[in-house]
VOPAGU-2260 file (C-alpha; in pm, 1 decimal, decimal comma):
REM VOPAGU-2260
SITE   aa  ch    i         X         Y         Z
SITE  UNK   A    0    4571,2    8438,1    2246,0
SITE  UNK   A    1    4849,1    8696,8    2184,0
SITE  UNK   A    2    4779,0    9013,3    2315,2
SITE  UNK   A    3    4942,5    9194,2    2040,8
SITE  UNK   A    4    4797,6    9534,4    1918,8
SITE  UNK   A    5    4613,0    9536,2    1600,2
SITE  UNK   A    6    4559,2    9876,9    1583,0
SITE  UNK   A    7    4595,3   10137,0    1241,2
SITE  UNK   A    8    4948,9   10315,3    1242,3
SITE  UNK   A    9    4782,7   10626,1    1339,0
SITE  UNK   A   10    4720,6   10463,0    1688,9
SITE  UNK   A   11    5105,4   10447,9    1779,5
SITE  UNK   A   12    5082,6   10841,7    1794,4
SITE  UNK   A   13    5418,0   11074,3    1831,8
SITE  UNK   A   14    5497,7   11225,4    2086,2
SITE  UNK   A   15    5792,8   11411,6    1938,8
SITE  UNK   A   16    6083,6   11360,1    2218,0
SITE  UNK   A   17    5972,3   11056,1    2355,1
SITE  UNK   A   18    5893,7   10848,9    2048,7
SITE  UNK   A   19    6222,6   10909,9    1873,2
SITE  UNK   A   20    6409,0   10816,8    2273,3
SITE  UNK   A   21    6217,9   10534,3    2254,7
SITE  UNK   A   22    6312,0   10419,0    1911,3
SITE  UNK   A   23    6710,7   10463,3    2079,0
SITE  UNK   A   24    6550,5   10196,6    2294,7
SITE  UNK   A   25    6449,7   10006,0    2053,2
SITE  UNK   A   26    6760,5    9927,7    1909,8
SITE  UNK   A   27    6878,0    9746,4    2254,6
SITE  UNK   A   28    6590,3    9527,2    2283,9
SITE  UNK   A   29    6411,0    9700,5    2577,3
SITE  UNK   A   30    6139,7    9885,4    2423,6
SITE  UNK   A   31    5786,7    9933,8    2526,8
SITE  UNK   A   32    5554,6    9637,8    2421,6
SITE  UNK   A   33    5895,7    9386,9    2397,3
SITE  UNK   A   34    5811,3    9032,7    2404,0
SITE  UNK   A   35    5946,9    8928,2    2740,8
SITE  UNK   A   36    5755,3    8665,1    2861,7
SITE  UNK   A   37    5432,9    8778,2    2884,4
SITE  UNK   A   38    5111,4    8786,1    2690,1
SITE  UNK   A   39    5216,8    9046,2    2430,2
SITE  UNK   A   40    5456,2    9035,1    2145,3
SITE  UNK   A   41    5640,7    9281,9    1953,3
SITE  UNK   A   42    5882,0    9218,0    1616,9
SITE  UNK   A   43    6225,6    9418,8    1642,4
SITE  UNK   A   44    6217,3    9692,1    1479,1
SITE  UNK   A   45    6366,2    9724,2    1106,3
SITE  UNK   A   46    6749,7    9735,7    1144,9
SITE  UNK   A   47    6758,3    9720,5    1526,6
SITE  UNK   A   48    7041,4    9456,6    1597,4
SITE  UNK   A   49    6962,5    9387,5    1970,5
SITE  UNK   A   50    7227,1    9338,8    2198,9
SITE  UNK   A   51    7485,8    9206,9    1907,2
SITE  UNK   A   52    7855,0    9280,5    1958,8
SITE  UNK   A   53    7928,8    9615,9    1807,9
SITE  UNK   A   54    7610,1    9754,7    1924,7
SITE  UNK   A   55    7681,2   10023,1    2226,2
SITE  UNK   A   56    7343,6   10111,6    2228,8
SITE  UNK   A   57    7228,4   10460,3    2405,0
SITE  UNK   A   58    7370,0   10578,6    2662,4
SITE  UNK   A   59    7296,2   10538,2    3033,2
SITE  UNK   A   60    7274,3   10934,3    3013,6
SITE  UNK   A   61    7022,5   10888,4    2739,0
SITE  UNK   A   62    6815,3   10579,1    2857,2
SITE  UNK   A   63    6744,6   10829,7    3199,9
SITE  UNK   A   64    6625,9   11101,9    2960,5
SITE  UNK   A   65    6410,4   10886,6    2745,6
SITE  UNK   A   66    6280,2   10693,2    3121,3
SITE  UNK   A   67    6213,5   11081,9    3214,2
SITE  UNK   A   68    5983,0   11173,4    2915,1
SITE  UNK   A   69    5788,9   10872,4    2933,9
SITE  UNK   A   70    5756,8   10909,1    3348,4
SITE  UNK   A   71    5628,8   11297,2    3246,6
SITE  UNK   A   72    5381,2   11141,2    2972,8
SITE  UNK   A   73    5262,5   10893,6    3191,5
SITE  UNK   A   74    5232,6   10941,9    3569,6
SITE  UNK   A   75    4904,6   11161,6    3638,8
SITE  UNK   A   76    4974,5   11169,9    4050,0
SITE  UNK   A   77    4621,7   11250,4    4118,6
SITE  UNK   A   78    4518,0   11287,3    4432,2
SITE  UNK   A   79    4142,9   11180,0    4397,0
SITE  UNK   A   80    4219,7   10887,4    4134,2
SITE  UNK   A   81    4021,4   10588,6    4235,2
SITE  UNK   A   82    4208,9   10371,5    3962,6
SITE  UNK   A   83    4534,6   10477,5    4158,4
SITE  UNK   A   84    4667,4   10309,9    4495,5
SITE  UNK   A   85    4939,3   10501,4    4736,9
SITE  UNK   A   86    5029,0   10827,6    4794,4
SITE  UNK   A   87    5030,2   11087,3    4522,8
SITE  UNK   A   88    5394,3   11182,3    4648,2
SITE  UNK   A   89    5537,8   10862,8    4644,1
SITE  UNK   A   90    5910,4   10871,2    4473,5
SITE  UNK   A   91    5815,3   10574,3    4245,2
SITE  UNK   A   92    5495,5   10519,7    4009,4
SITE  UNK   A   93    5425,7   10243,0    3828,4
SITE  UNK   A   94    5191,5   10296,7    3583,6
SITE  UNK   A   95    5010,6    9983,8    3439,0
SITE  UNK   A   96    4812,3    9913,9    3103,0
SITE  UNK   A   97    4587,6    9602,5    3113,5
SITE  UNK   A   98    4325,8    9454,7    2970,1
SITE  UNK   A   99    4062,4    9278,1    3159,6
SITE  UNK   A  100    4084,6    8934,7    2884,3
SITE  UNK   A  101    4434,7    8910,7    2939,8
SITE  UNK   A  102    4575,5    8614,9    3122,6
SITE  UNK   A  103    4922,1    8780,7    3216,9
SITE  UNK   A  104    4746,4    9061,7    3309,5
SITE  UNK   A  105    4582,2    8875,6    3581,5
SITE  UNK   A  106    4875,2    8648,3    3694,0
SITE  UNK   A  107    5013,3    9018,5    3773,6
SITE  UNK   A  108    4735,2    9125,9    3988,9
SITE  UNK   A  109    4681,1    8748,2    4148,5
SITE  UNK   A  110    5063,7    8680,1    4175,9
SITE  UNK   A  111    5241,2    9042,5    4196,6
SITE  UNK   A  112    5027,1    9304,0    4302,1
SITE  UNK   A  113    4925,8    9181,3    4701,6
SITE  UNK   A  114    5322,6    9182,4    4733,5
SITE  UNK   A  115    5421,6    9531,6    4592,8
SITE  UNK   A  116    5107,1    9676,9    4783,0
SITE  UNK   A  117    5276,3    9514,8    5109,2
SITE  UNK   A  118    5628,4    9614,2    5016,1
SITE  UNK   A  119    5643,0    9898,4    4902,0
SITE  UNK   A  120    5296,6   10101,3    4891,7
SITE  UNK   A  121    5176,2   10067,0    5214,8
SITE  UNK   A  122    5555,6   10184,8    5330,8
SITE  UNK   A  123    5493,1   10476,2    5081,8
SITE  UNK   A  124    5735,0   10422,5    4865,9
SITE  UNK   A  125    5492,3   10323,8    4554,7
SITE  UNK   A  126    5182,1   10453,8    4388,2
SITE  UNK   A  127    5007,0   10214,0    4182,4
SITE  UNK   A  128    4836,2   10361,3    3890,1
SITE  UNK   A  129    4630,2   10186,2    3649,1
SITE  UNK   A  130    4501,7   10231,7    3271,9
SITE  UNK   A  131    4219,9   10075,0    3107,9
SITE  UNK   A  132    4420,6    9939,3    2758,2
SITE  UNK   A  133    4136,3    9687,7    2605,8
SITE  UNK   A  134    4277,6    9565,2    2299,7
SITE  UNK   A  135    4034,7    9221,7    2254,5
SITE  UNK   A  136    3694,1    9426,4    2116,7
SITE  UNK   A  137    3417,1    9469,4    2238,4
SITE  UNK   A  138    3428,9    9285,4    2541,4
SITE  UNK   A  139    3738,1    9396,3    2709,2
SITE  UNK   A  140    3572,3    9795,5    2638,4
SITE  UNK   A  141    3299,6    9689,3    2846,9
SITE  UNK   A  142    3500,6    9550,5    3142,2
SITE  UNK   A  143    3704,4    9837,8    3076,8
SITE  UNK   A  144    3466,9   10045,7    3166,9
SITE  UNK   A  145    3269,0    9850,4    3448,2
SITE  UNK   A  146    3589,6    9897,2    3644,1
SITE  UNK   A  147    3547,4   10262,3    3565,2
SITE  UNK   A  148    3187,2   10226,8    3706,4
SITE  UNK   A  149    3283,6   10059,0    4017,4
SITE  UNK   A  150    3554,8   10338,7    4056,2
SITE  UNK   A  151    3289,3   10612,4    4110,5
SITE  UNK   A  152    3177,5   10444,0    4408,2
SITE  UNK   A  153    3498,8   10409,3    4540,6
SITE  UNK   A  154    3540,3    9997,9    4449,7
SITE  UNK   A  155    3732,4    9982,6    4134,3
SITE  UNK   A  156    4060,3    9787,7    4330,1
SITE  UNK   A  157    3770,3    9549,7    4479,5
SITE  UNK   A  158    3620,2    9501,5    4134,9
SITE  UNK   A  159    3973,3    9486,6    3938,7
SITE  UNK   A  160    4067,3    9251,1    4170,1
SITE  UNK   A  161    3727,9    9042,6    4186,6
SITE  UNK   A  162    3780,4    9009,7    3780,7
SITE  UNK   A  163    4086,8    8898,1    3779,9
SITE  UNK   A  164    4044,3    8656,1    4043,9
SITE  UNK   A  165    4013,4    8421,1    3750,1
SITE  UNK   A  166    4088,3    8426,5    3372,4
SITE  UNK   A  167    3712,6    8560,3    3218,6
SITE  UNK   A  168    3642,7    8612,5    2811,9
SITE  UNK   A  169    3405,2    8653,0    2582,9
SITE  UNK   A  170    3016,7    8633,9    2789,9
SITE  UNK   A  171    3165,0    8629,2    3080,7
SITE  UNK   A  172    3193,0    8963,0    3087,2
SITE  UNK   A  173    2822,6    9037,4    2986,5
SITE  UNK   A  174    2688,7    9338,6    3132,4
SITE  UNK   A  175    2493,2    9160,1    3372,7
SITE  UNK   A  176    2773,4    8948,0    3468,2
SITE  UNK   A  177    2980,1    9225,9    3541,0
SITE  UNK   A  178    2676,0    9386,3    3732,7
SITE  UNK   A  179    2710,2    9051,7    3924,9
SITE  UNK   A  180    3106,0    9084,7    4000,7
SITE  UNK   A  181    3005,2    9460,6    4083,1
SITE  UNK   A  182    2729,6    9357,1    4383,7
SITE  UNK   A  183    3003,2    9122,1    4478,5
SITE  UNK   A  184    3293,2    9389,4    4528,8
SITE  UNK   A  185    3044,6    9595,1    4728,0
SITE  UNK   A  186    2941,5    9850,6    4481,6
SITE  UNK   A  187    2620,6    9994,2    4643,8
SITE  UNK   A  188    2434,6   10180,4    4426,6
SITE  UNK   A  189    2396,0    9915,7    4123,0
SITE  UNK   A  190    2126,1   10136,2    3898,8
SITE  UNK   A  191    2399,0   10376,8    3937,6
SITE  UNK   A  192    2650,1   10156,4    3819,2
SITE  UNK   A  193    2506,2   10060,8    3533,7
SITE  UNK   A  194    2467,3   10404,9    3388,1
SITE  UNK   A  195    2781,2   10474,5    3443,1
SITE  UNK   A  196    2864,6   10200,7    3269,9
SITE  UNK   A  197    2703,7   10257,5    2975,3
SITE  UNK   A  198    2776,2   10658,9    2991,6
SITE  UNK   A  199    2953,3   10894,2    2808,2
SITE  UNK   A  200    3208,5   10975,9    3065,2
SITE  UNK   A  201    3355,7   10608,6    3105,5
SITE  UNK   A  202    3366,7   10590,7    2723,9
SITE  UNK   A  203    3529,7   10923,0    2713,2
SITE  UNK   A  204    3745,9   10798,2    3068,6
SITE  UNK   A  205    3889,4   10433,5    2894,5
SITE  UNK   A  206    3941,7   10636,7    2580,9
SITE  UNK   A  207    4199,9   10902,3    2740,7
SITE  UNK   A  208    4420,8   10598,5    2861,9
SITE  UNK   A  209    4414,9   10387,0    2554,1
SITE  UNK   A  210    4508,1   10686,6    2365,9
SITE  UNK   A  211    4808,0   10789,5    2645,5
SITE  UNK   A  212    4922,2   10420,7    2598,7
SITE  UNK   A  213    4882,9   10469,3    2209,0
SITE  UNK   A  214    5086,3   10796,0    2234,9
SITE  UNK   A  215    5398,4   10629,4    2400,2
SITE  UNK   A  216    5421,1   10332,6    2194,5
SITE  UNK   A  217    5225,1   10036,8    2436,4
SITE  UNK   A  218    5225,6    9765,0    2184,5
SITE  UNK   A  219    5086,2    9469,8    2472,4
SITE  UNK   A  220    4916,0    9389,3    2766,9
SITE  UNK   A  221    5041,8    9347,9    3107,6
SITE  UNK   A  222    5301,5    9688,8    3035,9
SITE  UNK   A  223    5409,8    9873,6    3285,2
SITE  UNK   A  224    5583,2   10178,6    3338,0
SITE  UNK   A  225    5845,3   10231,7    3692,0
SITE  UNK   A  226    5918,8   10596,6    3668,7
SITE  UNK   A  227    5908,5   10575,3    3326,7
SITE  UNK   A  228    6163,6   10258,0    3287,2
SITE  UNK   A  229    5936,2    9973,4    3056,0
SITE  UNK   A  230    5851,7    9646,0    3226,8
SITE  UNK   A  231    5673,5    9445,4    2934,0
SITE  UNK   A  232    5513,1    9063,8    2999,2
SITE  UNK   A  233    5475,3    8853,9    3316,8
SITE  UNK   A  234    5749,7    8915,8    3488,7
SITE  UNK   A  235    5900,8    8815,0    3841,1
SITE  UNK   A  236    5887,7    8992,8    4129,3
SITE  UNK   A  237    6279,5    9068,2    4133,8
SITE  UNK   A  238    6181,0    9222,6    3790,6
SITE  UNK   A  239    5995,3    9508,3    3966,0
SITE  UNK   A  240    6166,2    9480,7    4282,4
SITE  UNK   A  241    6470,9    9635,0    4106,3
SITE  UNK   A  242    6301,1    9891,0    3906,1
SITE  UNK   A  243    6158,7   10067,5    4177,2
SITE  UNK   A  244    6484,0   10039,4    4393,2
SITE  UNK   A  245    6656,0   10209,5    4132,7
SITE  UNK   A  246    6375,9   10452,8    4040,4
SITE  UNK   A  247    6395,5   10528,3    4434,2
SITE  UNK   A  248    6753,2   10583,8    4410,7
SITE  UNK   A  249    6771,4   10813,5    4096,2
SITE  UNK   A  250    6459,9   11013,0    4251,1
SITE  UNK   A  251    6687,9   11078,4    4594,7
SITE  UNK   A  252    6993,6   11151,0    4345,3
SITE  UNK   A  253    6772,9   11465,6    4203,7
SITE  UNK   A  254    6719,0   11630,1    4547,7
């Protein structure tokens, strides 16, 4: 299954600045959404010529500004954000959209995640953030906000991770499945839980980062976001390891 948007036009909202940088990005093959390996995939744009001979491409000047307006539309640096792991004044943010039905999604959290938590977050140099970015119905929406649920009681990494501990679709993410997963991540308050669930504030909660995802141009599930610099798709560790080395760098540059 291709985790490729299906969404109206009006989804892929502008953001004046940022969508026209990104566009510039576009053109070079590195925009958000690209397919890259993992479980989304994204046609070039009309006219974009990749990395052909002749094509210079924006400039490293101009891929920092663009990396700049998406790290200001993205990164939220809350303090109290259970969906968020590190310190709010880390240098480097990586900012995640996932859906809980997506494969790639959890080959990041199984394969990736443990080892940029030990690497990098628990030295302080990274804050993890993540976005709820269901894009497989009805399903996904309700995992989407179960993790949301388990978040008010201070669980959502222990119920991300318990989903994710293997690939789940369709039923298996029935309420009362997920109520299941919950009691297993040590969620206490399970009545509670399931309100939550089914309230108006995780609706209102998964719909505020769909639509941020929307409004920057996500296309696909696992993207990510290093200070603003686009990691689409499964990718390898070195992937990430050098994005937030150079995020680190350019951050110590601006002081």
């Amino acid at each position: 299954m291709s985790a490729r948007l299906t969404s109206p036009s009006r989804r892929i909202a502008a953001i004046g600045a940022v969508v026209a940088l990104v566009v510039a990005l576009v053109a070079t093959g590195i925009a958000i959404g690209k397919n890259t390996g993992g479980s989304g995939k994204r046609e070039p744009a009309a006219g974009a010529s990749g990395n052909d001979a002749g094509n210079t491409g924006p400039s490293a000047a101009e891929r920092q500004k663009a990396y700049a307006q998406l790290e200001k539309a993205s990164v939220r640096r809350t303090g109290d954000d259970p969906l968020a792991v590190g310190k709010a004044d880390a240098p480097v943010v990586l900012v995640e959209y996932a859906d809980y039905q997506c494969s790639y999604c959890g080959k990041f959290t199984r394969d990736s995640q443990p080892e940029l938590i030990k690497k990098y977050v628990d030295e302080g140099t990274l804050r993890i953030e993540f976005r709820n970015f269901p894009i497989f119905g009805k399903d996904s929406e309700r995992a989407a906000r179960a993790s949301w649920a388990a978040g008010q009681q201070g669980r959502f990494w222990q119920f991300h991770d318990e989903i994710y501990a293997k690939t789940r679709k369709g039923d298996a993410l029935a309420e009362d499945k997920l109520v299941g997963m919950a009691k297993d991540s040590g969620v206490g308050d399970l009545d509670r839980f399931r309100a939550d669930l089914n309230g108006s504030a995780s609706e209102a909660a998964v719909k505020k980062d769909q639509e941020e995802g929307y409004s920057i141009g996500v296309q696909s599930t696992p993207t990510f976001l290093v200070n603003g610099q686009p990691i689409a798709g499964a990718q390898p560790m070195s992937a990430f390891d050098e994005a937030i080395v150079q995020a680190k760098a350019a951050k110590k540059s601006e002081k």
